[in-house]
Backbone as CSV, one residue per row, in Angstrom:
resi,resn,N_x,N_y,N_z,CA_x,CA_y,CA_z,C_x,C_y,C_z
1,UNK,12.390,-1.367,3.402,12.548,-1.960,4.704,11.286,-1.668,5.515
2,UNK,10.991,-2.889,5.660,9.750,-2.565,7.055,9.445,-3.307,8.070
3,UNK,9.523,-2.065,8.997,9.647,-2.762,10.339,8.335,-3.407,10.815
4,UNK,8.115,-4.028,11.922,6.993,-4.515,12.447,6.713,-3.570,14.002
5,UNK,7.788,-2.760,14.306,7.122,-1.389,15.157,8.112,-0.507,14.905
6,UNK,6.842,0.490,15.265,7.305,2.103,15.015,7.448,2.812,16.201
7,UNK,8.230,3.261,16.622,7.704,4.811,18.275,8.061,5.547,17.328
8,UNK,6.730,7.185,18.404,7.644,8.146,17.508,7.540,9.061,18.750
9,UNK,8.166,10.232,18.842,8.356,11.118,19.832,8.028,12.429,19.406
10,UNK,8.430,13.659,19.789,8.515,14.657,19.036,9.357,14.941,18.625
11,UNK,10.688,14.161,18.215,11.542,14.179,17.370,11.837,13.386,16.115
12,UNK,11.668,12.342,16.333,11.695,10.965,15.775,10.899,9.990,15.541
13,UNK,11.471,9.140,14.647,10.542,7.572,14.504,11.969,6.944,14.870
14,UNK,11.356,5.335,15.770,12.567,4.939,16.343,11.616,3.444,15.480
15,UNK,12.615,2.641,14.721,11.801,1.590,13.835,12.434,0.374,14.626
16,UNK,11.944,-0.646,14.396,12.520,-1.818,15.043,11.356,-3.016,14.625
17,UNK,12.530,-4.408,14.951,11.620,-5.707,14.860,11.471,-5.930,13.205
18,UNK,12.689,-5.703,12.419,12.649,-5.808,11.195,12.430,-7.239,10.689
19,UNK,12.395,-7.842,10.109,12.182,-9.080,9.018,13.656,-9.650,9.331
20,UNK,14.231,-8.509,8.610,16.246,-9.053,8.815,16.706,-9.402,9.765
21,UNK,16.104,-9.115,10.864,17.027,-8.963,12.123,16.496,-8.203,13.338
22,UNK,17.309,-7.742,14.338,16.961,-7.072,15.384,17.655,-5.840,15.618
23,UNK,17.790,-5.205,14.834,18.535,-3.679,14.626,17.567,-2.283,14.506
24,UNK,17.877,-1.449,14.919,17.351,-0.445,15.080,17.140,0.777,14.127
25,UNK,16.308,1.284,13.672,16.867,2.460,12.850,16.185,3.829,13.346
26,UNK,16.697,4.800,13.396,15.911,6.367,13.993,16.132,7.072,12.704
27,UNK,15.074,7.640,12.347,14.586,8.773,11.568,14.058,9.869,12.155
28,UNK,14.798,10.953,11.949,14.654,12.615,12.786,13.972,12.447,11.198
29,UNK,12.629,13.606,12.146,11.533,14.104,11.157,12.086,15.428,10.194
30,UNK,13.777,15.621,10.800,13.756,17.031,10.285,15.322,16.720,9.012
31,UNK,15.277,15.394,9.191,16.060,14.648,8.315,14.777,13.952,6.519
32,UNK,14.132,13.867,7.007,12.890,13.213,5.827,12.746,14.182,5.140
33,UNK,13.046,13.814,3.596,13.027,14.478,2.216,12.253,14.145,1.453
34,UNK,11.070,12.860,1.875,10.241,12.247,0.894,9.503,11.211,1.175
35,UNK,8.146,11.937,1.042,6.732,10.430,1.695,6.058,10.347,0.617
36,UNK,6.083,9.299,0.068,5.576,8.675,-1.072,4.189,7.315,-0.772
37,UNK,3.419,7.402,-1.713,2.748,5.731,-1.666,1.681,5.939,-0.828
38,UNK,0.657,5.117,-0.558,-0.317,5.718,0.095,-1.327,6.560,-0.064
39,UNK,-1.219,7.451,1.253,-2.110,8.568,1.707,-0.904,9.693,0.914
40,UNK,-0.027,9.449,1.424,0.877,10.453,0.918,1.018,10.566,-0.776
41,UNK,0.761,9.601,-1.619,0.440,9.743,-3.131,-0.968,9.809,-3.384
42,UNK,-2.241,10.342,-2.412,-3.274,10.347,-2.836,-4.052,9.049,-2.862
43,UNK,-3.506,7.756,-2.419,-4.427,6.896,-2.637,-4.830,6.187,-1.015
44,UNK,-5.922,5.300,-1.382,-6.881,5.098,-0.035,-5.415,4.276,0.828
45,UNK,-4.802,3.209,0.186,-4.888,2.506,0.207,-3.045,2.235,-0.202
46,UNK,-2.273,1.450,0.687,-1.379,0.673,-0.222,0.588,1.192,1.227
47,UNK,1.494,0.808,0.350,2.987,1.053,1.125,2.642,2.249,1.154
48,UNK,3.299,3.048,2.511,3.448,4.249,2.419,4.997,4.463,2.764
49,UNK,6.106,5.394,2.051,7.839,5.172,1.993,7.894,6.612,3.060
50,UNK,8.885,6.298,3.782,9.651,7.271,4.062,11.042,7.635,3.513
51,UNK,11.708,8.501,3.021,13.169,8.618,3.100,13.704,9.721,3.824
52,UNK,14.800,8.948,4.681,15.748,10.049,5.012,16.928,10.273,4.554
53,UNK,16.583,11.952,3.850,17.371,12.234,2.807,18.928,11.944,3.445
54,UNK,19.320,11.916,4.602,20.530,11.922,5.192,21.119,10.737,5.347
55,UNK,20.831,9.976,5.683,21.051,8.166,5.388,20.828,7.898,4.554
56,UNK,20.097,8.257,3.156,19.338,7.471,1.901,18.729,6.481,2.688
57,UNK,17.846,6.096,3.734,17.562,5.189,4.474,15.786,5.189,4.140
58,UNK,15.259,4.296,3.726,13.682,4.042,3.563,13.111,3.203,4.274
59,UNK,12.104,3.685,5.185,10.719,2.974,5.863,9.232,3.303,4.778
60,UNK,9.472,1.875,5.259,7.517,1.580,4.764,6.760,0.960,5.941
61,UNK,5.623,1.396,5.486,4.558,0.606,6.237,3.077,1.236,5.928
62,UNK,2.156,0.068,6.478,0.997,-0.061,5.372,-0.237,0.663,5.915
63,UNK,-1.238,0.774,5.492,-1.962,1.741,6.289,-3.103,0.468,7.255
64,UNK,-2.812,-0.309,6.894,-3.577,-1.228,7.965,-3.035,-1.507,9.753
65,UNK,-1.965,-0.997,9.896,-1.056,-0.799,11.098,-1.851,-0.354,12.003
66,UNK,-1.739,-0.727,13.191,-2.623,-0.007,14.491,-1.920,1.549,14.699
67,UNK,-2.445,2.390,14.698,-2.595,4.189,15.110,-2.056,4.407,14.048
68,UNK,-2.429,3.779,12.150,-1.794,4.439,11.450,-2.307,5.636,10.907
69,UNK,-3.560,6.223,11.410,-4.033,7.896,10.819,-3.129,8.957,11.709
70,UNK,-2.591,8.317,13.066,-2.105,9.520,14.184,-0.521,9.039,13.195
71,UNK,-0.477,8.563,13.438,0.949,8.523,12.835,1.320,9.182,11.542
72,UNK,0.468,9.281,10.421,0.280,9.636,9.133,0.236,11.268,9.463
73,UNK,-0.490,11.851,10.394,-0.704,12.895,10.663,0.503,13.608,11.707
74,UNK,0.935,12.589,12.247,2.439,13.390,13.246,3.365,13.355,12.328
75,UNK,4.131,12.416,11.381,4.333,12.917,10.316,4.204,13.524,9.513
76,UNK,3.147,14.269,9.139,2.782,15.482,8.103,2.602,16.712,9.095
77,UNK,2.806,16.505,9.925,2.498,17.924,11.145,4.383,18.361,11.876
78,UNK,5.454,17.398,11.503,6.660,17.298,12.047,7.884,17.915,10.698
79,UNK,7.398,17.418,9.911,8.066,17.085,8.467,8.510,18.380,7.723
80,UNK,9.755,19.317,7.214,9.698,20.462,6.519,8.481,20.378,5.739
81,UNK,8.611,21.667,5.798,7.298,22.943,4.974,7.086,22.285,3.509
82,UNK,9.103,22.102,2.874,8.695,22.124,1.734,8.031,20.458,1.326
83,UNK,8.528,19.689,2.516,8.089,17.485,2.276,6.610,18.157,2.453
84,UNK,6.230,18.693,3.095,4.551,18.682,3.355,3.768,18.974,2.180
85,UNK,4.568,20.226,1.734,3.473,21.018,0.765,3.546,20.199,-1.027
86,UNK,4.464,19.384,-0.588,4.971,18.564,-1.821,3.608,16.903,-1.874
87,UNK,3.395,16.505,-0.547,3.012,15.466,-0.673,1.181,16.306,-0.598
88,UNK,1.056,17.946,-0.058,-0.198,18.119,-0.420,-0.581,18.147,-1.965
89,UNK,0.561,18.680,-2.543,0.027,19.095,-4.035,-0.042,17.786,-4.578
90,UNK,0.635,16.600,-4.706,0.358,15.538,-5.498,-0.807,14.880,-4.868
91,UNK,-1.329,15.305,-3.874,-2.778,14.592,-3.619,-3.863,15.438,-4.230
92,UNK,-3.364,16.920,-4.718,-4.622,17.145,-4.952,-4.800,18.522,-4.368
93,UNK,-4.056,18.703,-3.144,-5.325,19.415,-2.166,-5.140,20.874,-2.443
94,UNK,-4.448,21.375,-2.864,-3.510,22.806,-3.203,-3.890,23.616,-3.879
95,UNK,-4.546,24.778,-3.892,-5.683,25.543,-3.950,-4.683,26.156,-5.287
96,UNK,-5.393,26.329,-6.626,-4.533,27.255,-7.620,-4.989,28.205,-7.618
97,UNK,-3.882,29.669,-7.768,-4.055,30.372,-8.052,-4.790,31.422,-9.178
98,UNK,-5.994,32.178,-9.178,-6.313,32.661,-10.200,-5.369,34.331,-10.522
């Protein structure tokens, strides 16, 4: 599902202006179990998914979106410890241990 706008607050993403219709959906950042696609799978480029593990409910949206680096980043700055450190290690960034 993807909307054509996003707000977000310091709680939430409030989605709206879907394709389907005119319905609303809110995603609490402290509800999201999984950011996939994208920046969030390491690539430049492409869908980036949200799920909230509590609805089984999925947002996408693309990285060509207006304020999509602040957004990419209030999401990875909002999101549990363990969604963060999950979407650092499959990019790469996660320092191994010797």
């Amino acid at each position: 599902v993807v909307p054509y706008k996003i707000m977000i607050d310091d709680e939430k993403l409030t989605c709206t202006e879907f394709i389907s219709g005119s319905r609303k959906e809110i995603i609490y950042y402290k509800d999201i179990d999984e950011l996939s696609g994208g920046i969030f799978s390491g690539k430049l480029k492409g869908l980036m998914k949200i799920r909230d593990g509590k609805s089984k409910l999925y947002i996408g949206f693309f990285d060509r979106i207006k304020g999509v680096k602040e957004l990419q980043t209030i999401i990875l700055s909002k999101v549990k410890k363990e969604v963060y450190e999950k979407v650092v290690e499959s990019v790469g960034l996660r320092k191994t241990k010797n």
